[in-house]
N, C-alpha and C positions, 0 to 999 in steps of 0.2 A: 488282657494283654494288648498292649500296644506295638504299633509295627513304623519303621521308620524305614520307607523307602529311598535308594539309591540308585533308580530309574533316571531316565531322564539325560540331562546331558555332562558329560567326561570330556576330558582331554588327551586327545590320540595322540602322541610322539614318539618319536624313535630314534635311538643312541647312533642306528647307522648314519641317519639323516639329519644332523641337529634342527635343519632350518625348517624343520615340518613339525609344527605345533598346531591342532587343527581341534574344532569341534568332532565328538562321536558323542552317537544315543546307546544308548544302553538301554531294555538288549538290540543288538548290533554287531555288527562285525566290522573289521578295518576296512577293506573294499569300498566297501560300502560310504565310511567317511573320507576316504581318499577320493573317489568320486562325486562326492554333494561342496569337497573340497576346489575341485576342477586339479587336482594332481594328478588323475589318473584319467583317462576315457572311459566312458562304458565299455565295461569288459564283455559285452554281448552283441555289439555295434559290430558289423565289417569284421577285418583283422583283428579288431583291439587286443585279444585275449596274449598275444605273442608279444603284444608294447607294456603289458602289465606283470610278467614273470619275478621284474625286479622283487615286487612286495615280499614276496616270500622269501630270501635271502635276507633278511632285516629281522631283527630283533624289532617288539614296539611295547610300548609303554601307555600304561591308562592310568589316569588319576581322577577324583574327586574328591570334592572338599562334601562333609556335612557337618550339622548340628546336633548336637545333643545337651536337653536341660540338666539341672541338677537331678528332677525327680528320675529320670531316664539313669541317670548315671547309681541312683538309688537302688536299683534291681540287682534280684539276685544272680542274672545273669543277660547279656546281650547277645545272641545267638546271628550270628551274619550266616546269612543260605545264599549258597552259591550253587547253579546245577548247570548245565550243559557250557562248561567253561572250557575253553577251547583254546591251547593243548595243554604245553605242555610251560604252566605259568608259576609266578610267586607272588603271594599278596601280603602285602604291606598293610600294616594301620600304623600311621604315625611313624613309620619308620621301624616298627618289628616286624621280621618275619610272622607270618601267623600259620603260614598253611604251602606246603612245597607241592602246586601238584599234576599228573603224567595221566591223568585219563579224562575224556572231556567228558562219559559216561557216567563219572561217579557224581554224585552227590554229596555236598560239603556243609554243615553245619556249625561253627566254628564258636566258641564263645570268646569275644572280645573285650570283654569287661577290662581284661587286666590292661590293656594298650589303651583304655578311651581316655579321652582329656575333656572337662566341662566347657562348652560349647564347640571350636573350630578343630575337628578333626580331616585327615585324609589316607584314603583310603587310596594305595595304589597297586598297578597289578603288573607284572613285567613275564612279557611272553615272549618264549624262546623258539630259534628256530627248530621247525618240527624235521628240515631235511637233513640237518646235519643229525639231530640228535638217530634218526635213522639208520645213518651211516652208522656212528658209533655204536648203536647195540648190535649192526650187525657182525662187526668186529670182536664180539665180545661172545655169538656165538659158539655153541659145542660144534655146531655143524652149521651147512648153510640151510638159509629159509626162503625157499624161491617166491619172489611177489609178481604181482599179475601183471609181469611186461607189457602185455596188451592191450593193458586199461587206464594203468599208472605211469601217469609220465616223472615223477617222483619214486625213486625207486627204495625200497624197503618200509613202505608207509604201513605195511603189515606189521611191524616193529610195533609202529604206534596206537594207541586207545581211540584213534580219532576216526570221524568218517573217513571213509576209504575212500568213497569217490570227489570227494574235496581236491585226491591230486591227479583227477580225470577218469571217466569211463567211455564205453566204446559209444555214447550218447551223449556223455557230459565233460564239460570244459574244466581246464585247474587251475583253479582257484584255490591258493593253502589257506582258508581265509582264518582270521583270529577274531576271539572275542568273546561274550557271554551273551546268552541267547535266549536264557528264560530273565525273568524279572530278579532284582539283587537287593536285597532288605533284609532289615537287622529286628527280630522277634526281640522285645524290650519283656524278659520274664519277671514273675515281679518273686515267686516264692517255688512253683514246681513247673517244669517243662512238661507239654502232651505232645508226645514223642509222634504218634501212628495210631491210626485206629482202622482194625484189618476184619473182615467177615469172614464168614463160613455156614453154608448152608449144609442143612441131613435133608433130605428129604425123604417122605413119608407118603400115605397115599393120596391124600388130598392136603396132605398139609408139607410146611415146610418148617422146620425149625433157624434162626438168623443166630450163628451166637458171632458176639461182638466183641474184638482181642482189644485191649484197650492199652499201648504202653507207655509210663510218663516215668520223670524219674523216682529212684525207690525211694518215694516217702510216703508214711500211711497216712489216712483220715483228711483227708478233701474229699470234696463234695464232687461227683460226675453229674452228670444229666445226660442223659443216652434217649435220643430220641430215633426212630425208625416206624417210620409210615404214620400212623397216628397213637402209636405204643409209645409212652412214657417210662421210664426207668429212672431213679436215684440209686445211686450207691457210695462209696467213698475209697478210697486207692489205699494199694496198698504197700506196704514196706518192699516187698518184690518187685515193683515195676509194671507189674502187668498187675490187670484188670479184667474181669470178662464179664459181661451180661449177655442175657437169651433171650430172644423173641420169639413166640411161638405164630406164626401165619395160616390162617386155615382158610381153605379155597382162594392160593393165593393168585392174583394175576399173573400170568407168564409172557416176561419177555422173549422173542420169538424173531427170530431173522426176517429180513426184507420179504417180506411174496407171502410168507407165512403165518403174518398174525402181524398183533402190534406190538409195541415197547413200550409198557408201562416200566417206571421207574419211580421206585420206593425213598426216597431221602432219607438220608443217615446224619444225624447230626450230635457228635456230642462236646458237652461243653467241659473244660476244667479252667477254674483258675482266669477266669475273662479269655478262655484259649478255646478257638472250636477249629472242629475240623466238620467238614461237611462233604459227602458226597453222593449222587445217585446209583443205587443199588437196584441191578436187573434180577429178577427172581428166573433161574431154569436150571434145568437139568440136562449135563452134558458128559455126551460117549462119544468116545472116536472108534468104531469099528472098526477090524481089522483081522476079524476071524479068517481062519482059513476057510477055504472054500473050492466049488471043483475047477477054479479058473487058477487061484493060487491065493491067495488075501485080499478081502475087500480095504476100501481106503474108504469111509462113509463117517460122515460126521451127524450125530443123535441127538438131535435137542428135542427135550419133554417129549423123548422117546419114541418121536417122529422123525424117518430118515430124511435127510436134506441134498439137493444136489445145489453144490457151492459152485457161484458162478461171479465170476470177478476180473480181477487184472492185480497185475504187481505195482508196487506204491516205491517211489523213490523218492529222495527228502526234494518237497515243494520249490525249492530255490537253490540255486547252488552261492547265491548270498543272503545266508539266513537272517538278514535285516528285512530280507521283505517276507517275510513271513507274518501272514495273520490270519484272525479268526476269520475274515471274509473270504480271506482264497481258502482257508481248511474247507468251509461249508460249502463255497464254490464247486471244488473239486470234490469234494463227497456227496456232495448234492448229487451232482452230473452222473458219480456212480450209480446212486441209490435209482435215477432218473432213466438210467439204463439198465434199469434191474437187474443189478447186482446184487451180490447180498455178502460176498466177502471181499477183502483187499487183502492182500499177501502184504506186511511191511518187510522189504528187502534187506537184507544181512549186509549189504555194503554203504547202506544209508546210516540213520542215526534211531535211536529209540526215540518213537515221534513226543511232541510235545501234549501236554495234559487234553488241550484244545483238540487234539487229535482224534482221541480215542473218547472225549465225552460226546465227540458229533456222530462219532461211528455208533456208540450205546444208542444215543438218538434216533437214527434211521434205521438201525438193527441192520448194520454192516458189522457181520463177522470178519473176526481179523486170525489172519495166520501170522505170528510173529516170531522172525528170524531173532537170535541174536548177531550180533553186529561183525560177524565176519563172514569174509566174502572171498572166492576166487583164486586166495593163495593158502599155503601153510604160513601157520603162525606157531611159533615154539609152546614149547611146555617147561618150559627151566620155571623152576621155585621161581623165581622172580616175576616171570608173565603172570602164573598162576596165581601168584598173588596181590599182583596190578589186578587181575578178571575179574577176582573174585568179589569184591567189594560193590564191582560194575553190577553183577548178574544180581545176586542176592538184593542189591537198592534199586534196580528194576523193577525183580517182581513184586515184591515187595507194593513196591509204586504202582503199578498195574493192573495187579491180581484181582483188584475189587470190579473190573470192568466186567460186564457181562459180555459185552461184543470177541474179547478175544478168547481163542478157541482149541488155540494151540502154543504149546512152544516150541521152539526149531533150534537145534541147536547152531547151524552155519548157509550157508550158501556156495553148495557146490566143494566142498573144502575137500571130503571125499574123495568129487572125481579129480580134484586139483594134483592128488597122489600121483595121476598117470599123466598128468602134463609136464610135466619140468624131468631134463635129467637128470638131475640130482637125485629126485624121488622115484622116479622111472628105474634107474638104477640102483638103488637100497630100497628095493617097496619095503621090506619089511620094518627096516628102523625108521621110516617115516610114518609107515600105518600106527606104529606102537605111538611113535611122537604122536599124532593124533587122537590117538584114542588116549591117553592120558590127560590131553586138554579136553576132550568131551566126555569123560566119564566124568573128571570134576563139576563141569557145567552139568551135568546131569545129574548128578548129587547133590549141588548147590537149590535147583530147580526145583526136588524133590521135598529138598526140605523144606522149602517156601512154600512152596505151592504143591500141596500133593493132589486138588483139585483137579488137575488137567496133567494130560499126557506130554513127555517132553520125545518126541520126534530128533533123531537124532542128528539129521543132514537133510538138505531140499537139493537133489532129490533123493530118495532114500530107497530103497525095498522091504525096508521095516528095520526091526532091532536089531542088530547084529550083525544084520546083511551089506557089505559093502560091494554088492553086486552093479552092473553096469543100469542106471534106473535113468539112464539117456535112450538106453534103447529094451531094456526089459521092460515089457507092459501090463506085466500078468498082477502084481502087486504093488506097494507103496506107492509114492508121487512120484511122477514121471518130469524132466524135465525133455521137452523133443526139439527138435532144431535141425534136425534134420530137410525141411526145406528153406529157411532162413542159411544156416550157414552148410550143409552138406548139398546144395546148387540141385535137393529135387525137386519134383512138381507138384503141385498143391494136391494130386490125388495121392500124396504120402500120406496126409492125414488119413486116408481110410483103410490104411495096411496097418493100424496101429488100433489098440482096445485099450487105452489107458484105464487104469482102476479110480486116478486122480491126477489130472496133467497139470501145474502149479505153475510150469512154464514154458511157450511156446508163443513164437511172434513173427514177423513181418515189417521190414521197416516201407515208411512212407517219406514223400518230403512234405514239406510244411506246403499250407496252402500260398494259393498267389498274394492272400491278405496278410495273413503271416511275414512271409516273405521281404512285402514291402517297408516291414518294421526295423528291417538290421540287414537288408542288401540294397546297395547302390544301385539304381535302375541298371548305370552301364555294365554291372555286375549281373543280369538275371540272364544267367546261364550255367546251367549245373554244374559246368565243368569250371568255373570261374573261378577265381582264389576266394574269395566270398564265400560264395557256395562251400567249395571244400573247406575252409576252413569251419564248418558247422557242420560237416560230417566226420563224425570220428570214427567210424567204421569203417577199416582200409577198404576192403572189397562193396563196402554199401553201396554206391553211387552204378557200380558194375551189376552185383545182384540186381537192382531192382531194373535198370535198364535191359540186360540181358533176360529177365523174365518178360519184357514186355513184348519180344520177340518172339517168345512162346505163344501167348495168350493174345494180342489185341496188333490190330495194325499202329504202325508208330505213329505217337502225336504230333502234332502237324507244329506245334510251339511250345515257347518255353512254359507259358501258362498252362495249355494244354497236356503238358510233360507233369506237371507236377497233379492236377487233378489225375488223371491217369493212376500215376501212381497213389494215390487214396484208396482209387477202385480194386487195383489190383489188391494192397492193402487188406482191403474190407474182405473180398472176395476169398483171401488165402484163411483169415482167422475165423470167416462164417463158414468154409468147407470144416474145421476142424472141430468149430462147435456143434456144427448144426447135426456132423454124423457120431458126434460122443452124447449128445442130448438123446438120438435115437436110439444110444444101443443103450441107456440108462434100466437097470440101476448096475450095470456092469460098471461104469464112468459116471463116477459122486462128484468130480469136479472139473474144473476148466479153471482156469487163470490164466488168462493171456497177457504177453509181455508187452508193452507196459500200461498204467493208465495216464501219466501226463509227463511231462516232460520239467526240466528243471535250468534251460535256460533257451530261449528260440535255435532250433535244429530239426536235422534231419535224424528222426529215430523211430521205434515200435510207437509208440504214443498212442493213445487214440483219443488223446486232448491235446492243445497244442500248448506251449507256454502262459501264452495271453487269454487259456482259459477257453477258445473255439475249441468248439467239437468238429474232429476229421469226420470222414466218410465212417471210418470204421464203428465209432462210438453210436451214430447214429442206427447204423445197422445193429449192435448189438442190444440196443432197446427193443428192437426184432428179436434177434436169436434168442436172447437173454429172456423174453415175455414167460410169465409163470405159465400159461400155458400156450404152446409150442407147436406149429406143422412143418416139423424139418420133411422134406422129399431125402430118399433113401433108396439105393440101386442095389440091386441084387443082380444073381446072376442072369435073369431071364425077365426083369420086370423092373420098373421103378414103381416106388409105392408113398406114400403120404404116411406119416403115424402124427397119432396123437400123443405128445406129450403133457404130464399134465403136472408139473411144480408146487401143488397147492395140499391142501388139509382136506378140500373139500372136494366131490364130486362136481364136475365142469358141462354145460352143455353146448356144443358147437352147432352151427350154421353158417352153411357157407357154398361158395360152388367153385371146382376147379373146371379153368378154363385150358383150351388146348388150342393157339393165336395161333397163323403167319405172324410174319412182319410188315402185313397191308394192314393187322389189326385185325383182321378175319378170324370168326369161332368159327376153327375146323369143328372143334364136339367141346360138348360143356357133361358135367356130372354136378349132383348136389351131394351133400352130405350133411348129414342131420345124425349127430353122435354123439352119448354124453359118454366125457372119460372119467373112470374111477380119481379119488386120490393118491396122489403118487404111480398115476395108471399110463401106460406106453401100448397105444392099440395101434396095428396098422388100420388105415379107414379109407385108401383107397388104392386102386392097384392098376396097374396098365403092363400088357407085358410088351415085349421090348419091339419082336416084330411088328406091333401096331404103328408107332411112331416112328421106326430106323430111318426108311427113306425120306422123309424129311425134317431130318434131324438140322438140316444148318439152315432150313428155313421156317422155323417153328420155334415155339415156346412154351411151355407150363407155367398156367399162373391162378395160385391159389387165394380166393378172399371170403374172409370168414368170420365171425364174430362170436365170442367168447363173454354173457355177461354184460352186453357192450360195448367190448373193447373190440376193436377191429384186429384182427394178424393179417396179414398178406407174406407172400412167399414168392419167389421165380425164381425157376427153373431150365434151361435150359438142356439140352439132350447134349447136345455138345458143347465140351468147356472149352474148345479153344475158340472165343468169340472173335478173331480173328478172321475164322471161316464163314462165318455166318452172314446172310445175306440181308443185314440192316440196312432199310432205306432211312434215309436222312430224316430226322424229324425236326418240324417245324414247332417250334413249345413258345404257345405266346405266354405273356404273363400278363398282369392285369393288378394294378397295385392298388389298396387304398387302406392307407395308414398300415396299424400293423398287419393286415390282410392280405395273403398275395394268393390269387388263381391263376393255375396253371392249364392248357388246355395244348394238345399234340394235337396233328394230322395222322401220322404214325408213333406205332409203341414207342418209346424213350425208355431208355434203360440208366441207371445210377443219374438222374438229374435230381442235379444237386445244387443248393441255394447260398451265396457265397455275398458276406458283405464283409467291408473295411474298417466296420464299427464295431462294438462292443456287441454281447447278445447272440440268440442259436435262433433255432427255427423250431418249432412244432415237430417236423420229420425232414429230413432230406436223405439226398441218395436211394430214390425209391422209383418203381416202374410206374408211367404213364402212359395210359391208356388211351385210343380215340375216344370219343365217346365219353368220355370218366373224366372230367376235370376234378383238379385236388385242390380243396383252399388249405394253404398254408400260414399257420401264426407264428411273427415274429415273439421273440419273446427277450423282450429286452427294452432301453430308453433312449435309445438314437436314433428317432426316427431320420432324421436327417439326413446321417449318414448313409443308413440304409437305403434313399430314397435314390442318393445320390449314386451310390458305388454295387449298387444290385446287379448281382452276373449270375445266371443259369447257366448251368454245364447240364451236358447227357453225350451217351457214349458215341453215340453216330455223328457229330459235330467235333468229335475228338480228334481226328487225323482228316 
């Protein structure tokens, strides 16, 4: 088979606008060639985003011309694939209709034979406005469908098949953007189509049975070649459509989550007809427990029947103009996770089903994936008609997906549950809206079943389990927890420790971007947080107040604007480590954490713990810390703090190390060693102080633990009292000492969150970490600007902050 691509470059115009006839790449979005256009400004710039609203009120139009020979026109059929086409569009060849279509989820296969013409064809696409057609289905409802005021500045976009946060969330800008986003090509078949080719593992004791569904169209007697690992198979198709060959695998290698082993991945290739399909296949065996038990149901995810405690962050689609989307930033950003010992990403219900690129880098680094389907934050109807736009959606999903090893669940929405007690409309009819619900998710969970009966479909994030529409914002005893309670209910970060989640999926902290950030899309005369600048790249009404008003709490105020904005990193870091460090201790009660979010999708003020351009905040760095497979969270009881050993691994761990007990002159009051190996999957307390030892100087003291695991160094501090505001930090002096990518740092006194900050591209080795008198830390840049970094190098720490 032959394939004839229609990449590359189209012509973007629009009926509203005649005198706009522009270059677009395909895949791309309009934005994006409105802007390489100079029509439009950067939409991420200053203001811009409020001078760019017109686009979306516009119908636009895409064309290209290609070729096709005689022999091509020869074939028994020309199959055009179209997938993430965005929205709600009509395509043309030659001037026939070929395909009317309302969901940007579904996946299009089309045969065009009957429209091609021998050599100059055109192919065009005409996409409709998504706000009105909004408007109109909601006119057309039995009842009304309330959408996420709060997020969506476009209202009724719940109507639509499309990402949701395309028309804004409480972090991201709207942008309706249009366009087609995967790659666009015409399969030239010459005699039978190979439709899909889908696996299925039995497992057995040491062995694993592969059987391989093979589907093309129903004609018999072709030749297959089914190739898996170094197994060979011939066989020939049959009149049915389907196909299936077995592989038998004995002592197979197991793919295995981040921290936990490695990722081999077995190659599946089979051939028909000069048609192959290829992909890498993880071999494991997967349980999501959820027995009950004396706390109420575990939430534990069982791979090759080792429990795992999933540690991550929530994933929202990479760009909010899906023209810059590439495999550099996928691995970028998945790197960073893997880098910070993660081992899952949640993909968010209000984004899009990520791209292939996605989830082959996640099978790679053995980042387990939780994965939302694509609704978020409002009700969406259940009429025959939605139900049968989904359906096509869900079903060519998993379909699409199911062969990954990395993903580990399905979810049926995002909050959509608690969405019932937000709106009055639903507030007032709970019950015809709960039915309206459950009608669209029983479908999606039958759909799911059928596909994939592999894995568990979870019905809402957050959930209390099957059937339970209970409050899972603030029940902790079972399901996934989502907590918010100090982000948006304004309490103090020791809320984290009033809570025993079984599995918290989502809980976060916003920051503002750093100072280098910053300088990317604010006008110098703008750095001020309260600027129009500024807020305009805050979309959380109350954010700017939260994070100010907690600084009040916790630290004296920063002395500037740059100092304002480091600050709040710390605080940041500080609020998502109190939540992890005390759910890791009470483990294996809390199988998971996912904190909101991991990157951002256009430069702002949000949860992040990456920024846009790719820097890593304060946060992220610390959670290479928290996150380490094996773990010394400090832990407060009622009469003592204590040290445990946590331990993430397969294997028994042995530690070395010594907790220190400083002033703030840098002075050991008293030192302890510890010398302790922790079982696999083991939680020992390994050192203990009771509380009367250390009370009276608690605001002039610290805990600070360092220790080595294997190797690998952990450190930890702790302080006695968390409102560091109190505490009697003398100033420290932190020289640095640069050579090439080298940097030594060296205090007079302790340094707290000194953190390494450049203008250029590239992270650090470690930042946001305690320094010591005494203790110099060499730090490695890790990146290719020495230049810049040479030039714009800034150390922060907390005692130079106000």
């Amino acid at each position: 088979m032959s394939q004839v691509s229609l990449n590359g470059d189209w012509t973007l115009t629009s009926p509203t606008h005649p005198t706009i006839c522009i270059p677009m790449t395909i895949p791309g979005d309009n934005y994006q060639a409105l802007y390489h256009a100079n029509i439009i400004a950067d939409p991420y710039q200053g203001v811009n985003e409020k001078d760019v609203q017109w686009v979306k009120e516009c119908d636009w139009h895409l064309s290209h011309t290609f070729y096709l020979s005689q022999q091509e026109l020869n074939a028994s059929s020309l199959l055009l694939n179209l997938s993430r086409l965005d929205t709600l569009a009509d395509v043309f060849i030659n001037g026939e209709l070929v395909l009317h279509s309302t969901n940007m989820f579904q996946q299009h296969h089309i045969n065009i034979k009957p429209f091609i013409e021998l050599g100059k064809n055109i192919i065009s696409i005409h996409f409709s406005r998504v706000d009105k057609e909004g408007e109109q289905r909601a006119e057309t409802l039995p009842m009304p469908i309330p959408w996420a005021v709060g997020n969506n500045k476009v209202p009724h976009m719940n109507l639509i098949r499309k990402t949701q946060c395309h028309s804004g969330w409480d972090w991201g800008i709207c942008l309706l953007v249009s366009g087609i986003y995967d790659p666009v090509y015409i399969d030239v078949i010459e005699n039978i189509t190979l439709l899909s080719a889908q696996t299925e593992q039995i497992w057995h004791k040491n062995s694993v049975e592969v059987n391989v569904t093979i589907n093309h169209d129903p004609i018999a007697d072709h030749e297959i070649t089914v190739t898996f690992g170094e197994q060979i198979q011939m066989t020939t198709t049959s009149k049915t459509g389907i196909t299936a060959v077995s592989f038998n695998i004995t002592e197979p290698e197991l793919w295995w989550p981040a921290g936990y082993g490695e990722q081999p991945l077995y190659s599946l290739h089979v051939d028909l007809n000069n048609q192959t399909i290829s992909k890498k296949i993880g071999l494991r065996e997967l349980e999501l427990n959820n027995k009950n038990d004396h706390i109420g149901s575990a939430m534990e995810f069982v791979i090759n029947g080792f429990p795992i405690n999933s540690k991550g962050a929530n994933w929202i689609p990479m760009d909010a103009m899906p023209s810059r989307e590439s495999e550099a930033r996928y691995r970028e950003l998945l790197g960073s996770a893997k880098d910070a010992n993660m081992n899952m990403i949640r993909v968010w219900g209000g984004g899009q089903y990520e791209s292939d690129m996605f989830y082959n880098i996640c099978d790679e680094l053995g980042l387990m994936v939780w994965q939302d389907m694509m609704f978020a934050c409002s009700l969406y109807p259940s009429t025959d008609a939605f139900i049968n736009e989904v359906e096509p959606e869900i079903r060519q999903q998993i379909q699409r997906l199911k062969d990954h090893p990395s993903i580990v669940i399905w979810c049926g929405d995002n909050e959509v549950i608690g969405a019932i007690g937000w709106y009055d409309e639903s507030k007032n009819n709970k019950t015809t809206y709960t039915v309206n619900y459950d009608r669209l998710n029983r479908n999606i969970a039958k759909w799911i079943a059928e596909e994939d009966p592999s894995r568990r479909f979870w019905t809402s994030s957050p959930c209390n389990g099957d059937m339970d529409f209970g409050d899972a914002w603030h029940n902790d005893n079972r399901g996934d927890m989502h907590f918010w309670d100090v982000w948006h209910s304004g309490k103090s970060f020791d809320a984290y420790l009033d809570i025993k989640p079984r599995f918290c999926s989502e809980f976060g902290f916003q920051s503002w971007p750093s100072f280098a950030e910053v300088k990317t899309f604010v006008p110098e005369q703008d750095w001020n947080v309260t600027s129009p600048t500024f807020e305009a790249h805050q979309k959380n009404g109350r954010g700017n107040s939260i994070i100010t008003e907690m600084f009040t709490r916790y630290f004296r105020f920063p002395s500037s604007f740059e100092k304002m904005l480091y600050l709040s990193q710390v605080q940041q870091a500080i609020a998502i480590k109190t939540g992890c460090e005390y759910w890791r201790a009470i483990s294996p009660i809390c199988r998971g954490m996912l904190y909101w979010q991991l990157n951002d999708n256009w430069p702002v003020s949000s949860w992040s713990s990456i920024e846009y351009s790719g820097r890593w905040k304060q946060l992220h760095y610390h959670a290479k810390r928290f996150f380490a497979p094996t773990y010394l969270p400090f832990e407060i009881s009622n009469n003592e703090v204590r040290i445990r050993a946590v331990n993430d691994c397969r294997n028994e761990n042995h530690i070395d190390g010594t907790v220190y007990w400083m002033d703030f002159n840098g002075e050991i009051l008293k030192q302890w060693s510890i010398n302790y190996s922790i079982e696999p999957d083991g939680n020992d307390v390994i050192w203990s102080l009771s509380h009367e030892k250390y009370q009276d100087c608690a605001n002039n003291s610290f805990f600070f633990v360092d220790a080595f695991v294997n190797g690998e160094q952990i450190q930890n501090t702790w302080f006695a009292n968390q409102r560091l505001k109190q505490l009697t930090l003398k100033k420290a002096n932190v020289e640095i000492v640069q050579e090439g990518a080298s940097i030594t740092l060296r205090t007079d006194n302790p340094a707290f969150f000194v953190h390494l900050e450049h203008d250029g591209k590239g992270r650090f080795s470690d930042s946001s970490f305690t320094l010591l008198p005494e203790n110099p830390v060499t730090i490695t840049y890790i990146g290719d600007d020495l230049e810049t970094l040479t030039n714009t190098l800034r150390v922060y720490d907390l005692s130079n902050s106000y």
